[in-house]
PyMOL Python script that loads the backbone (N, CA, C, O; Angstrom):
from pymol import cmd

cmd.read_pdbstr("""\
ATOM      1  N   UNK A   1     133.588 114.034  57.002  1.00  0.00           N
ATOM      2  CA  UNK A   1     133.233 112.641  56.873  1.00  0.00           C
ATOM      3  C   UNK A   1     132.204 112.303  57.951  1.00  0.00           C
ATOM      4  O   UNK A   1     132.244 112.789  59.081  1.00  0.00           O
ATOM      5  N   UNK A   2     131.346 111.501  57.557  1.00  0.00           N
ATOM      6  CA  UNK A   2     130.065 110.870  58.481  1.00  0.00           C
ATOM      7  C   UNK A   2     129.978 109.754  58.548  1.00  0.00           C
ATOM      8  O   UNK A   2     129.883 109.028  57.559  1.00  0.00           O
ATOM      9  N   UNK A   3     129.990 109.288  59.943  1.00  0.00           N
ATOM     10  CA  UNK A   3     130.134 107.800  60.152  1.00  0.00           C
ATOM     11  C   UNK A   3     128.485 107.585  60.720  1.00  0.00           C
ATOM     12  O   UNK A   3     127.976 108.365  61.525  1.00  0.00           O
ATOM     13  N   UNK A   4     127.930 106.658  60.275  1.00  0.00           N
ATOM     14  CA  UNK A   4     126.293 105.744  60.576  1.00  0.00           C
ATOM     15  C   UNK A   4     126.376 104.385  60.704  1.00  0.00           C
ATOM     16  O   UNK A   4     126.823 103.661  59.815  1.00  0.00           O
ATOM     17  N   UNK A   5     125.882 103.911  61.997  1.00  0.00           N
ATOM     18  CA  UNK A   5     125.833 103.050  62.138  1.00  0.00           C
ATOM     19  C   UNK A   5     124.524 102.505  62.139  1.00  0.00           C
ATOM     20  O   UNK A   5     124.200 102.444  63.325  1.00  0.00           O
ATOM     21  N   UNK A   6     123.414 101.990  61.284  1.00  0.00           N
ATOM     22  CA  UNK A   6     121.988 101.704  61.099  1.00  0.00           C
ATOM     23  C   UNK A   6     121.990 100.204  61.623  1.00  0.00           C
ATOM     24  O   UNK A   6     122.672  99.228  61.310  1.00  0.00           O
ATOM     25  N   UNK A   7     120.957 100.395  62.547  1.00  0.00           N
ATOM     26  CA  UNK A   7     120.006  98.533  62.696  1.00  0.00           C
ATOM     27  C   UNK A   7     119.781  98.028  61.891  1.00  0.00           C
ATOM     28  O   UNK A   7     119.030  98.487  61.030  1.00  0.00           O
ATOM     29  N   UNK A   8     120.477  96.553  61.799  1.00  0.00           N
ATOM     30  CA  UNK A   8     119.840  96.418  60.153  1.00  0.00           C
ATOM     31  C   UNK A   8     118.429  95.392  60.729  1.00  0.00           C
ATOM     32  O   UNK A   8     118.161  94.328  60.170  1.00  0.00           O
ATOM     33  N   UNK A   9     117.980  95.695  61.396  1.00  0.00           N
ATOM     34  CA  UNK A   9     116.885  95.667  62.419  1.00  0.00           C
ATOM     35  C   UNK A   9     115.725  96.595  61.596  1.00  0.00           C
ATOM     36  O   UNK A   9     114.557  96.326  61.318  1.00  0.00           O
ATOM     37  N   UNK A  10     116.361  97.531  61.386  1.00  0.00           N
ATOM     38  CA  UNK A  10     115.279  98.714  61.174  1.00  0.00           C
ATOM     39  C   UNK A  10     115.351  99.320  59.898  1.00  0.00           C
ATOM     40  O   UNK A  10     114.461  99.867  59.247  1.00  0.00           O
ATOM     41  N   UNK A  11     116.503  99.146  59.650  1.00  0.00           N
ATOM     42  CA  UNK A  11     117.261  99.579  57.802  1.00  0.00           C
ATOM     43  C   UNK A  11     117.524  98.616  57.037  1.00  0.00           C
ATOM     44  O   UNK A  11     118.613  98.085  57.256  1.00  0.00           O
ATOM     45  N   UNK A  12     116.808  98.124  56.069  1.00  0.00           N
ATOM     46  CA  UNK A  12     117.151  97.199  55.422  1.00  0.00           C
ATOM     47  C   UNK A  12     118.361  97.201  54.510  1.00  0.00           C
ATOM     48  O   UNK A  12     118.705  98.349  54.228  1.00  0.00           O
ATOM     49  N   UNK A  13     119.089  96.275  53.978  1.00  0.00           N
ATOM     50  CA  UNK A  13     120.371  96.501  52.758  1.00  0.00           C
ATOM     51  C   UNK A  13     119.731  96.739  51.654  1.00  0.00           C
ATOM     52  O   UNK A  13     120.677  96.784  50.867  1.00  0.00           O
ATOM     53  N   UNK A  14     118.657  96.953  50.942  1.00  0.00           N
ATOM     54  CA  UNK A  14     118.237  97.436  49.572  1.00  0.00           C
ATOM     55  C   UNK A  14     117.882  98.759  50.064  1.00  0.00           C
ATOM     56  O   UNK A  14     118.220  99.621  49.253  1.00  0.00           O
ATOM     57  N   UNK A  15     117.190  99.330  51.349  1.00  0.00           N
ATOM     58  CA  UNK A  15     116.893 100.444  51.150  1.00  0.00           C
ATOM     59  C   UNK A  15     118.207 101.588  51.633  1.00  0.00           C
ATOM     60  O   UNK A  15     118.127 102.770  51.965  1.00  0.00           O
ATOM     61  N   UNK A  16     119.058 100.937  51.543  1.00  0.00           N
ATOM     62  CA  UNK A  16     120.450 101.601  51.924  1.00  0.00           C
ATOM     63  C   UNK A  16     121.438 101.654  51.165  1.00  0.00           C
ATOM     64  O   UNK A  16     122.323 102.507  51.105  1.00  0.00           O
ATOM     65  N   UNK A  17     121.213 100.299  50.302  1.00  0.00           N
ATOM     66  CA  UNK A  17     121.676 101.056  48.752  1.00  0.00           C
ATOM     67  C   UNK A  17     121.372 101.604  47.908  1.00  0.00           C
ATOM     68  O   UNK A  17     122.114 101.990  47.005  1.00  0.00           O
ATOM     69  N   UNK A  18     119.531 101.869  48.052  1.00  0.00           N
ATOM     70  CA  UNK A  18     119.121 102.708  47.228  1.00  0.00           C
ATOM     71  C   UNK A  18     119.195 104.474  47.843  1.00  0.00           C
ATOM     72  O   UNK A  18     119.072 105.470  47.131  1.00  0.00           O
ATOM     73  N   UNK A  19     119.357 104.460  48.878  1.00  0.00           N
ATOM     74  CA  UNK A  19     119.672 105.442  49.482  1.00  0.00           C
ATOM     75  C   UNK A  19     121.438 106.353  48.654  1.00  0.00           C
ATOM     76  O   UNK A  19     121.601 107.462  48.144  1.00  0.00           O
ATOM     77  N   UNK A  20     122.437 105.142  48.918  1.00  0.00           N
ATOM     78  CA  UNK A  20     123.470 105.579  48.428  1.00  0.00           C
ATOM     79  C   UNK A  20     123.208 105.775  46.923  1.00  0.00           C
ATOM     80  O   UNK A  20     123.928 106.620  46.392  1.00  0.00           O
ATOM     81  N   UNK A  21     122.398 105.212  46.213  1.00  0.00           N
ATOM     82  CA  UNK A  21     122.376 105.555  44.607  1.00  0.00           C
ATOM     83  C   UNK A  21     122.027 107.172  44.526  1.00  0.00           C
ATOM     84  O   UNK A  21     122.581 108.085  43.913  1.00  0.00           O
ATOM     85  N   UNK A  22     120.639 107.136  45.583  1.00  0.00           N
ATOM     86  CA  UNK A  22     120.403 108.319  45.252  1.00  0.00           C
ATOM     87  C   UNK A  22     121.126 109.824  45.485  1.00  0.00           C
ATOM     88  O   UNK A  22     121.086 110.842  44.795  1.00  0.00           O
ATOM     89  N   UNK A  23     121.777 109.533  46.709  1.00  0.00           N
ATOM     90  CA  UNK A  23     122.674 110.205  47.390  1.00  0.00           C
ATOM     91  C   UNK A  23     123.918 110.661  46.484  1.00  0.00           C
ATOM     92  O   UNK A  23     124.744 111.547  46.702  1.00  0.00           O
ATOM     93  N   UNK A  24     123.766 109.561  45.128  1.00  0.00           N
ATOM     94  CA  UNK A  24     125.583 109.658  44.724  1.00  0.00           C
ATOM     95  C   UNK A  24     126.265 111.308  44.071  1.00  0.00           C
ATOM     96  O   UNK A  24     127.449 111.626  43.955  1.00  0.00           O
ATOM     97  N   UNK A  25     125.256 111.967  43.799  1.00  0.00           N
ATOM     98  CA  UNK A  25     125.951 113.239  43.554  1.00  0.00           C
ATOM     99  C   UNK A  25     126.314 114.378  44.398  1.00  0.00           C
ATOM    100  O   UNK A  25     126.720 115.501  44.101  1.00  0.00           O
ATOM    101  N   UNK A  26     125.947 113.540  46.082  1.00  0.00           N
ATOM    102  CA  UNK A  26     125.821 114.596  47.156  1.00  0.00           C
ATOM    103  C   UNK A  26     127.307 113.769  48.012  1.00  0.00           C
ATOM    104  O   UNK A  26     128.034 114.475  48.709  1.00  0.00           O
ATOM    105  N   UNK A  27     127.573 112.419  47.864  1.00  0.00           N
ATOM    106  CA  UNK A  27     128.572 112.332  48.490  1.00  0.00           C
ATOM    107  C   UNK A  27     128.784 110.776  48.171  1.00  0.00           C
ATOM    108  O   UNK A  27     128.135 109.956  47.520  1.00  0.00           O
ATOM    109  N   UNK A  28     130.284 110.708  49.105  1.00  0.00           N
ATOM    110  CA  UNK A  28     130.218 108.802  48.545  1.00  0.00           C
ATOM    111  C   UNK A  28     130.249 108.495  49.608  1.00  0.00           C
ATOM    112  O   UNK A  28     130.384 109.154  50.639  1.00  0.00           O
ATOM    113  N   UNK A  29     130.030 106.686  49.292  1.00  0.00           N
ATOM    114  CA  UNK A  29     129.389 105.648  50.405  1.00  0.00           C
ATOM    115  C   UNK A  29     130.133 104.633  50.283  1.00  0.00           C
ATOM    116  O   UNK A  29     130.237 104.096  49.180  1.00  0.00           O
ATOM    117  N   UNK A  30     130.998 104.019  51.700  1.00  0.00           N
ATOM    118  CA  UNK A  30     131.034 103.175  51.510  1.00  0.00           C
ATOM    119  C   UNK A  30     130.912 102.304  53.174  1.00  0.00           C
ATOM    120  O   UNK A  30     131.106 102.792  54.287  1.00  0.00           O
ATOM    121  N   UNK A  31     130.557 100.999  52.837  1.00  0.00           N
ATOM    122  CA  UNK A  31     129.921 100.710  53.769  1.00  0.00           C
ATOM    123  C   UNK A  31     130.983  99.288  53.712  1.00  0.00           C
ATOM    124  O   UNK A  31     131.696  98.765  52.856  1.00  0.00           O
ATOM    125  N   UNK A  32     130.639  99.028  55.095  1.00  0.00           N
ATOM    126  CA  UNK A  32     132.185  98.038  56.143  1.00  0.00           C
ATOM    127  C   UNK A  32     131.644  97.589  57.333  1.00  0.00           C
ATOM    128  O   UNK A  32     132.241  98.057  58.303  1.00  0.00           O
ATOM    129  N   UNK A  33     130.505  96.671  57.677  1.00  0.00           N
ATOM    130  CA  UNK A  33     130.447  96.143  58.490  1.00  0.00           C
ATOM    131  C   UNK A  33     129.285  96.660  59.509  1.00  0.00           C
ATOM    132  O   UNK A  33     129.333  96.833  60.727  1.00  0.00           O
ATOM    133  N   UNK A  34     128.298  96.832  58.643  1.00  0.00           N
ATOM    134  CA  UNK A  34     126.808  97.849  58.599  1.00  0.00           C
ATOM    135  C   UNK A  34     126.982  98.829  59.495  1.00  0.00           C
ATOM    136  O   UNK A  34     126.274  99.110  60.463  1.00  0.00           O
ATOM    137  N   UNK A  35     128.784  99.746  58.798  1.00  0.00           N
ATOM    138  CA  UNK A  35     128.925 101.187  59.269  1.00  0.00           C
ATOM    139  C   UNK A  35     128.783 102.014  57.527  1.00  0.00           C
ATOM    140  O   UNK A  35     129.303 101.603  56.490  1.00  0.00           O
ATOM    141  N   UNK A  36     128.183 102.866  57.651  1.00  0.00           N
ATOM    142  CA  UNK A  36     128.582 103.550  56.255  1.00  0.00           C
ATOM    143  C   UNK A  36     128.784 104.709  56.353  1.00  0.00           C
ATOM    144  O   UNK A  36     127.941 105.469  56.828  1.00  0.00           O
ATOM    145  N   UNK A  37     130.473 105.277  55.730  1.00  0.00           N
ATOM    146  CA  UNK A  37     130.927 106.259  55.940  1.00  0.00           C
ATOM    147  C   UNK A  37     130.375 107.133  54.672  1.00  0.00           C
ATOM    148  O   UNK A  37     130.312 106.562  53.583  1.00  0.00           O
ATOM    149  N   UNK A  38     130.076 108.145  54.751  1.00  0.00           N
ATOM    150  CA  UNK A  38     129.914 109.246  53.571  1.00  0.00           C
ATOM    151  C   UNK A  38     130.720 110.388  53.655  1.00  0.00           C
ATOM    152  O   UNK A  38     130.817 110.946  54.748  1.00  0.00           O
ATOM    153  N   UNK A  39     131.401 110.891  52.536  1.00  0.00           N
ATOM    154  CA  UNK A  39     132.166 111.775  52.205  1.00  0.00           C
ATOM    155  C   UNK A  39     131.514 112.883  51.155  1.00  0.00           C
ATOM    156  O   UNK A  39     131.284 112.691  49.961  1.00  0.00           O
ATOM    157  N   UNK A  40     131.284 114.066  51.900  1.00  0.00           N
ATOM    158  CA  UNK A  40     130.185 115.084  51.172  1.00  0.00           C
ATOM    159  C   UNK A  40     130.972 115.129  49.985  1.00  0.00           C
ATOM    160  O   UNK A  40     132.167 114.843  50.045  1.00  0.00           O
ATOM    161  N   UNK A  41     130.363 115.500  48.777  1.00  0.00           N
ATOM    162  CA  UNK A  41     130.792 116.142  47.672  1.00  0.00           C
ATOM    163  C   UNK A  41     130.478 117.113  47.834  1.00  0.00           C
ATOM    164  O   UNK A  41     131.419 117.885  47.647  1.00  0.00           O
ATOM    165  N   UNK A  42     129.233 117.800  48.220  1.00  0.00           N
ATOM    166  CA  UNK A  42     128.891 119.073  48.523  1.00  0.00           C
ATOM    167  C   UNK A  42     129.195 120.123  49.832  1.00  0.00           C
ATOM    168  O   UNK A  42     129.801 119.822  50.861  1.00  0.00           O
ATOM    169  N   UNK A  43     128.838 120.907  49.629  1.00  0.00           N
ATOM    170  CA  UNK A  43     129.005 122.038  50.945  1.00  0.00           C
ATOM    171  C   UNK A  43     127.448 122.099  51.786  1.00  0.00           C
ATOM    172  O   UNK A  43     126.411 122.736  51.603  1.00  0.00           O
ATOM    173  N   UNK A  44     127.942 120.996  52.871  1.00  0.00           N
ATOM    174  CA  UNK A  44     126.442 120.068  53.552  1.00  0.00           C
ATOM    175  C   UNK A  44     127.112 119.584  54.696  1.00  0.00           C
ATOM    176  O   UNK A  44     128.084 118.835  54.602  1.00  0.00           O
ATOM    177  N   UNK A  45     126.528 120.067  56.044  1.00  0.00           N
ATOM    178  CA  UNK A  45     127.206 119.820  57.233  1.00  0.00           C
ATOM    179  C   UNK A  45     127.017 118.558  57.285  1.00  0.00           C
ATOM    180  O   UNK A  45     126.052 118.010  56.753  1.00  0.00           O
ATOM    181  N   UNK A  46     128.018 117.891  58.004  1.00  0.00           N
ATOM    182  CA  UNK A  46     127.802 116.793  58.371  1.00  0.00           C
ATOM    183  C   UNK A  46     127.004 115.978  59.169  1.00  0.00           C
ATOM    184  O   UNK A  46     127.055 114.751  59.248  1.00  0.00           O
ATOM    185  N   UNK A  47     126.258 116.752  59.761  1.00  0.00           N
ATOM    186  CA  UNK A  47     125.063 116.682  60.816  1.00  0.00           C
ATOM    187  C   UNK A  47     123.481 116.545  59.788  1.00  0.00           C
ATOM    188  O   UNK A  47     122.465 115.880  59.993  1.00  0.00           O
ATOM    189  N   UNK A  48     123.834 117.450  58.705  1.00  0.00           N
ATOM    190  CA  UNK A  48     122.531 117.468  57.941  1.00  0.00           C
ATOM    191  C   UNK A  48     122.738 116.386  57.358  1.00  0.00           C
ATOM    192  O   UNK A  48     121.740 115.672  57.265  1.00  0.00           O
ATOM    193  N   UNK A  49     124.064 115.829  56.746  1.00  0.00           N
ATOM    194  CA  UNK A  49     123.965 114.794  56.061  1.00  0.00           C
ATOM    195  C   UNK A  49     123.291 114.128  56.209  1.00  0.00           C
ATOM    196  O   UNK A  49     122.258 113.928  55.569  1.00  0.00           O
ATOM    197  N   UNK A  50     123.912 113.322  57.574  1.00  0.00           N
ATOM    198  CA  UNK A  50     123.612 112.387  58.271  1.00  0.00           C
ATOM    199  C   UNK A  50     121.967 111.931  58.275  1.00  0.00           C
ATOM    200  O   UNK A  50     121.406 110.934  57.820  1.00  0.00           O
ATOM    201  N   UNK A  51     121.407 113.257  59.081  1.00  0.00           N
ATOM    202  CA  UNK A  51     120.059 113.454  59.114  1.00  0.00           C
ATOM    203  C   UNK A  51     119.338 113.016  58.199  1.00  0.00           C
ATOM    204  O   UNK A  51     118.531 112.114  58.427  1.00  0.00           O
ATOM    205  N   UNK A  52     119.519 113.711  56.657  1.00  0.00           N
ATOM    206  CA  UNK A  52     118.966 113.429  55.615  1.00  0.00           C
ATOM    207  C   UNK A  52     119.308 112.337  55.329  1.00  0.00           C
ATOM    208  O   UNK A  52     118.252 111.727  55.162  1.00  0.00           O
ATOM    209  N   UNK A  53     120.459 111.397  55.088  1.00  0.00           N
ATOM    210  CA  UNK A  53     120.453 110.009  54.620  1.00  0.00           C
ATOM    211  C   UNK A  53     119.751 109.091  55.172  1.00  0.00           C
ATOM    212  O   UNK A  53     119.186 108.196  54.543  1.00  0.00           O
ATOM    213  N   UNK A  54     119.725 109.252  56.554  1.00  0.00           N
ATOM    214  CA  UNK A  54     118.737 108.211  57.226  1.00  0.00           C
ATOM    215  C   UNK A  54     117.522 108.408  57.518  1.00  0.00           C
ATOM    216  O   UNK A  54     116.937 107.671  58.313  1.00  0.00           O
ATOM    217  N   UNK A  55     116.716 109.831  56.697  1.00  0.00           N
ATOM    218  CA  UNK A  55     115.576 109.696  56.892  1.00  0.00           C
ATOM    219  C   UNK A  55     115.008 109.836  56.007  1.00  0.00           C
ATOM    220  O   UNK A  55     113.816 110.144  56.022  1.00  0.00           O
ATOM    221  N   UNK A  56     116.070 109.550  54.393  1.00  0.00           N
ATOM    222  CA  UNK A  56     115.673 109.360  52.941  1.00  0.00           C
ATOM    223  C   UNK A  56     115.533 107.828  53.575  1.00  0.00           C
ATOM    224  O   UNK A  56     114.377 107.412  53.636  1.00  0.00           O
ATOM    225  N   UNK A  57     116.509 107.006  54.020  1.00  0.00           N
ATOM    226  CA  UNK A  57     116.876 105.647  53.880  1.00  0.00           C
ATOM    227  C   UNK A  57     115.316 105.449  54.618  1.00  0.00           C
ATOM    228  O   UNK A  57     114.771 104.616  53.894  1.00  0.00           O
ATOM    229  N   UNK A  58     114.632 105.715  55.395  1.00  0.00           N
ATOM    230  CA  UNK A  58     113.239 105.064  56.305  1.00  0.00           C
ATOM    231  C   UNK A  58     112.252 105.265  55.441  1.00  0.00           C
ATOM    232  O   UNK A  58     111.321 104.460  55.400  1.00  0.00           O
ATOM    233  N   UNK A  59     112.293 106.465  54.536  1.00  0.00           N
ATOM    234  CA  UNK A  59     110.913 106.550  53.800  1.00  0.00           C
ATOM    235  C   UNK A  59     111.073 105.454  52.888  1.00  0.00           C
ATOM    236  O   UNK A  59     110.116 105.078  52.211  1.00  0.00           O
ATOM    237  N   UNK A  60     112.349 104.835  52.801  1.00  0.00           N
ATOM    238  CA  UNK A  60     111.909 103.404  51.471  1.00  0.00           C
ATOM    239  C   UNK A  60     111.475 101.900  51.934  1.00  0.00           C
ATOM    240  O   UNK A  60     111.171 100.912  51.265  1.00  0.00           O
ATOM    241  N   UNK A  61     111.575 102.130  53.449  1.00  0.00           N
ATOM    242  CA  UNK A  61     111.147 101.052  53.644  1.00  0.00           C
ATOM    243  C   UNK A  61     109.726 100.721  54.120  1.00  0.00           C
ATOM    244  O   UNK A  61     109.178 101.252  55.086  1.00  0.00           O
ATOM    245  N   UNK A  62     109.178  99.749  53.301  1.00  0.00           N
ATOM    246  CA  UNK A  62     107.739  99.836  53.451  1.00  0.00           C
ATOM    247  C   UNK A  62     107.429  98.441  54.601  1.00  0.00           C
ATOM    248  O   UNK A  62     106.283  98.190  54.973  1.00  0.00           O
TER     249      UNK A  62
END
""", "prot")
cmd.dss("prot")
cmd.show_as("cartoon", "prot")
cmd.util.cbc("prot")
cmd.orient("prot")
């Protein structure tokens, strides 16, 4: 499990749910208080997760 805590300073809420849409066959999301926990579906360290979700989540914000 991966816990993120994003600025919503710096991460907007559309580009973080489009993040989790895209994400949805790699793990689930759920988010509680602009923490969002993800639970791999796949065999994906939790470190890469991480990595990759929040630096899918920056390329959407323009």
């Amino acid at each position: 499990m991966v816990v993120i805590q994003l600025n919503p300073k710096f991460y907007s809420e559309q580009a973080i749910n489009e993040t989790i849409t895209a994400y949805k066959d790699i793990c689930d999301a759920k988010i509680e208080n602009n923490t969002i926990t993800l639970t791999p579906k796949t065999d994906i360290s939790d470190e890469k997760l991480k990595n990759e979700f929040c630096n899918y989540c920056l390329s959407l914000i323009t």
